[in-house]
Legacy VTK file of the C-alpha trace (Angstrom):
# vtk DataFile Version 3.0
C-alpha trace
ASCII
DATASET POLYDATA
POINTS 104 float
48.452 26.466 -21.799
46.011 29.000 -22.214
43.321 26.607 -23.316
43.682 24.382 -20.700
43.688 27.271 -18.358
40.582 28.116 -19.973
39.016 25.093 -19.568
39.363 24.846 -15.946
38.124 28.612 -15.772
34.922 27.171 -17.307
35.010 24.192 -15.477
35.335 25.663 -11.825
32.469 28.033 -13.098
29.964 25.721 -13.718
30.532 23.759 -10.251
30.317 27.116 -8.999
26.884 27.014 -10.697
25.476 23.740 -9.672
26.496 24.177 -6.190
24.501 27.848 -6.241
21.434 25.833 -6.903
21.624 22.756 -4.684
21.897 25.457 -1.755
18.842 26.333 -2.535
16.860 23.341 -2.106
18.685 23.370 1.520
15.108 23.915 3.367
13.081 22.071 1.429
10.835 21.222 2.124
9.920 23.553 4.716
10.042 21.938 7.726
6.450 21.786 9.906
5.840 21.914 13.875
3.290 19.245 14.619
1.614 17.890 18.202
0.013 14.629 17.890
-3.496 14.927 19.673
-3.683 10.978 20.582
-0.953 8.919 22.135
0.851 5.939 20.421
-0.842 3.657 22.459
-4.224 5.203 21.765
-4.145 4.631 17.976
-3.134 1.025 18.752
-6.196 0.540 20.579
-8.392 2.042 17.982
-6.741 0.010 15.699
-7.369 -3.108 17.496
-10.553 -2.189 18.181
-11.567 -1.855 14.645
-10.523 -4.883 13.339
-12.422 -6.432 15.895
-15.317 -4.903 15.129
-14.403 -6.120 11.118
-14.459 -2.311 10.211
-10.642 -2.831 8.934
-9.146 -6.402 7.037
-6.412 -7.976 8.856
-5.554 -9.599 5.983
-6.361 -11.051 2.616
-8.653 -13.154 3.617
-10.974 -10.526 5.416
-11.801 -8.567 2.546
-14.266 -10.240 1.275
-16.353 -9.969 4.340
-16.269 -6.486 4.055
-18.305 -6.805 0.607
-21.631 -5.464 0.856
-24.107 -8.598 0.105
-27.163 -8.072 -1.802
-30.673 -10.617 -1.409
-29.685 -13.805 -2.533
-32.113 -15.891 -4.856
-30.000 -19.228 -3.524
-31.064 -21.297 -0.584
-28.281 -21.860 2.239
-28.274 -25.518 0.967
-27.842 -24.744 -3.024
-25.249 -22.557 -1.877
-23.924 -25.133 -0.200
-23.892 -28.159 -2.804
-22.133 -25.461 -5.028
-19.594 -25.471 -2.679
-19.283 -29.236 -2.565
-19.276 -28.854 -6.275
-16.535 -26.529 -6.447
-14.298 -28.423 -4.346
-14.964 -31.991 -5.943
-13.881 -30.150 -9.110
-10.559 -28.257 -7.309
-12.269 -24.571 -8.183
-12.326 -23.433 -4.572
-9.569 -20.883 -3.660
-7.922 -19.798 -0.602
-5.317 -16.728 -0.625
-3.690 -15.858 -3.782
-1.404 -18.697 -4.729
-4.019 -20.188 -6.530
-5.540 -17.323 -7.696
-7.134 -18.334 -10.376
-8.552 -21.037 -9.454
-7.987 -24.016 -12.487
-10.210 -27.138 -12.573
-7.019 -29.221 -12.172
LINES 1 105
104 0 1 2 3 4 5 6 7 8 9 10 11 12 13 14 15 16 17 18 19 20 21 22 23 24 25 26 27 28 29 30 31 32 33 34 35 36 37 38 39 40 41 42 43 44 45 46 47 48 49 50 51 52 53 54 55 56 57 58 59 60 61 62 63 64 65 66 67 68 69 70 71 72 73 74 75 76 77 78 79 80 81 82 83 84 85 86 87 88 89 90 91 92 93 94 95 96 97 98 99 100 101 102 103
């Protein structure tokens, strides 16, 4: 008897225990007053805005338009046969479900 009554001694103590320190992570963490300085609506609109004005992708395909282009050496129309090229040989992609792109 005694050593189960000293088990449960021990027991109860170290629930005691754990419970001691989960009340102390009660406020954390410490909770902050804020004031939004624009409306809902407002950051919609600026958000609209800038992907109309391209500044932010609306989706995958838009990034690449955000890529800075350098001086190209290519003339619009080699630039274009390559594309003909590509797609005669199935190597154009669109999206990422045929990323990457496999002559086919």
């Amino acid at each position: 008897m005694t050593k189960t009554f000293a088990s449960a001694l021990i027991l109860s103590a170290s629930m005691l225990g754990a419970a001691a320190v989960q009340a102390q992570e009660i406020g954390y963490p410490a909770d902050v007053d804020h004031t939004a300085s624009v409306t809902r609506e407002q950051v919609r609109a600026e958000l609209r805005d800038a992907i109309a004005q391209g500044s932010i992708p609306a989706g995958e395909l838009d990034v690449a338009a955000l890529a800075p282009s350098g001086d190209s050496t290519h003339s619009r129309a080699q630039v274009r046969a390559e594309l003909r090229q590509a797609q005669s040989h199935g190597l154009e992609s669109r999206g990422e479900l045929d990323y990457p792109p496999v002559a086919g």
